[in-house]
N, C-alpha and C positions, 0 to 999 in steps of 0.2 A: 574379315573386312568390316562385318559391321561394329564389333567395337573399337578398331581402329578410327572410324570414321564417328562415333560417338567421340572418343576421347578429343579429334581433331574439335571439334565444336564447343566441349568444353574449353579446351586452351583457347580459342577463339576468342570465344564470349569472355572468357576473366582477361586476354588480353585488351577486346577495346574497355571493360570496365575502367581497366587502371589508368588508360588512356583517357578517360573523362575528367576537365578539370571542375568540374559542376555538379552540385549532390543536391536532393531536393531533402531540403529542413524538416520540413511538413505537407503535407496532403492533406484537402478535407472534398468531400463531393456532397451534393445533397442527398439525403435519401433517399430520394425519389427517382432520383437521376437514372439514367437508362440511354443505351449507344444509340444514338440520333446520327444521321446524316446531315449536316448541316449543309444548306444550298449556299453558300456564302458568308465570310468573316470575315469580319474588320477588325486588325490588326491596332492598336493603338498605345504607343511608349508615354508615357510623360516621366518627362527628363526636363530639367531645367535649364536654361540656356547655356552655357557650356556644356551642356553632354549631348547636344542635339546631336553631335558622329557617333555616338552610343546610338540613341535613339534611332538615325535613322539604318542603324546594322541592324540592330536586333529587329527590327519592323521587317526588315527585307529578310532577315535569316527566318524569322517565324516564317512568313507569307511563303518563302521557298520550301521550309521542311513540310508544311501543310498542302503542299501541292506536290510535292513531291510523294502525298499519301494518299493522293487523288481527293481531296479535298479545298475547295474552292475558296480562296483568302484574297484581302487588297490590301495594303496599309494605308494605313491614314494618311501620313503624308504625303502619300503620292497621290491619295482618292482628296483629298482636303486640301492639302497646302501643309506648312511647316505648321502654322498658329489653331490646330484642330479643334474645334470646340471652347476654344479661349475664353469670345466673349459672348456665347451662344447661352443665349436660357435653354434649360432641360426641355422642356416640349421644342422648341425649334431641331434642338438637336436630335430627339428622337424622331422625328416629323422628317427630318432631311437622311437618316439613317434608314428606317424601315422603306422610307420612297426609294433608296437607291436597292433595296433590296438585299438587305444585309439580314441573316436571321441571326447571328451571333453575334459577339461583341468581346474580344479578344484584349483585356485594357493590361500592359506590364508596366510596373512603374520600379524606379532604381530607390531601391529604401534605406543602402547604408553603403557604405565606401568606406574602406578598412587598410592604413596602412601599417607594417608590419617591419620591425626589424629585427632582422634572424641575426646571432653570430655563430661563428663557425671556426672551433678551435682548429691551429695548428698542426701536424700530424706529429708524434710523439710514439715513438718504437721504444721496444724494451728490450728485445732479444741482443743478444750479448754479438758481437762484433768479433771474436776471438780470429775469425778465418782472417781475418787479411794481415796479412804480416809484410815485413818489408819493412818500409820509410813509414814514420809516425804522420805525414801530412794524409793521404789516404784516407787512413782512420780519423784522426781529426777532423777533415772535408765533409765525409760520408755523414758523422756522427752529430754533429754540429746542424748540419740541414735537417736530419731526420727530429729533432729534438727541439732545434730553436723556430722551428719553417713558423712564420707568422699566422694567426687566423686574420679570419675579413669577415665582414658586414655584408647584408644580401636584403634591400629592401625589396618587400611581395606587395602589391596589392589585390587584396577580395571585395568581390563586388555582391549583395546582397541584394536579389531582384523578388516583387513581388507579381505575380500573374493571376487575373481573375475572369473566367470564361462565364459570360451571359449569355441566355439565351433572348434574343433584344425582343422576340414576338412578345415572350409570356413576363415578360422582367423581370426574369429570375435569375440569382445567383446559381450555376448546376457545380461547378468547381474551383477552387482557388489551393493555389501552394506558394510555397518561399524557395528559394535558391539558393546556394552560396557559391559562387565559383571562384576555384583559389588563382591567384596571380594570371590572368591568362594573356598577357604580354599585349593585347590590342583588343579593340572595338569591335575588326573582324572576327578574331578570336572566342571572344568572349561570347560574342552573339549567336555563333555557330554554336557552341557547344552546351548555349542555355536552351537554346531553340530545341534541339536536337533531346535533351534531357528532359523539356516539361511535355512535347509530341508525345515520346514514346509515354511516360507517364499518363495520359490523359487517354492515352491510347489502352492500357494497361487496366486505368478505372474503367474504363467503360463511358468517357464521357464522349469522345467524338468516335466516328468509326470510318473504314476506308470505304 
């Protein structure tokens, strides 16, 4: 039983692997760094004004994965407004941050937009056809599709996000990585499964803890 129940966990774990459309690029932590409980963080996108439905998934997907690890998040948009820090000087802005009681600072911002055109040949058999006998159209039908079937085009796009975790009391950088996430069909998407990839990572360093 128990290495039936080892092996289930391996299949497990490489099936959601493959199931991830988001790899992290790079990882860096400070040295110093060490698992803190943070009493609250602030979630913050900067995304430029067409991507604000980017911006505001990925704010809410973060602030849900992080609370869902018993750890205590707000996003900015929803703690701020849409225009967070715009046109705020740095001491205002950290003056209205540390007052609200934030000891973190959770900033992701979208660094590259990538689109891609795959083609994708034809299918093209080679074994020989000799079994079907009878009427010549058959063979012709069969042979014809298997040889001529057309290829197609398949545009992807990858979204390349940066994430940099402050700790806002001591204002210090503790961790930052890049993302890449391949084609992930939507905003919902995409936000779920980067959230979900830089938690567990960050989790993994040692930089927050449950």
């Amino acid at each position: 039983m128990r290495r039936v129940s080892l092996f289930t966990c391996v299949i497990a774990s490489l099936i959601i692997a493959a199931c991830s459309n988001t790899r992290i690029l790079s990882s860096w932590k400070a040295e110093d760094a060490s698992p803190q409980k943070f009493n609250k963080i602030l979630v913050v996108g900067m995304m430029g004004a067409r991507d604000q439905t980017i911006r505001q998934n990925v704010e809410n997907a973060m602030v849900q994965q992080l609370q869902s690890n018993g750890i205590s998040a707000m996003a900015a948009t929803q703690q701020y407004g849409p225009r967070t820090f715009r046109d705020m000087k740095e001491e205002d802005a950290i003056k209205m941050v540390n007052g609200d009681n934030f000891d973190g600072v959770l900033v992701i911002e979208l660094i590259d937009r990538k689109k891609e055109t795959n083609y994708t040949p034809g299918s093209v058999t080679y074994a020989p056809y000799g079994m079907m006998r009878g009427h010549w159209w058959p063979h012709y039908r069969v042979v014809y599709d298997r040889i001529y079937t057309p290829g197609y085009y398949t545009t992807t796009t990858d979204y390349c996000l940066e994430v940099n975790m402050y700790d806002s009391k001591q204002e210090k950088l503790e961790y930052s990585a890049q993302t890449k996430t391949f084609d992930p069909g939507s905003a919902q998407s995409l936000a779920s499964d980067f959230s979900k990839t830089v938690v567990a990572d960050m989790l993994k360093q040692g930089i927050i803890m449950k």
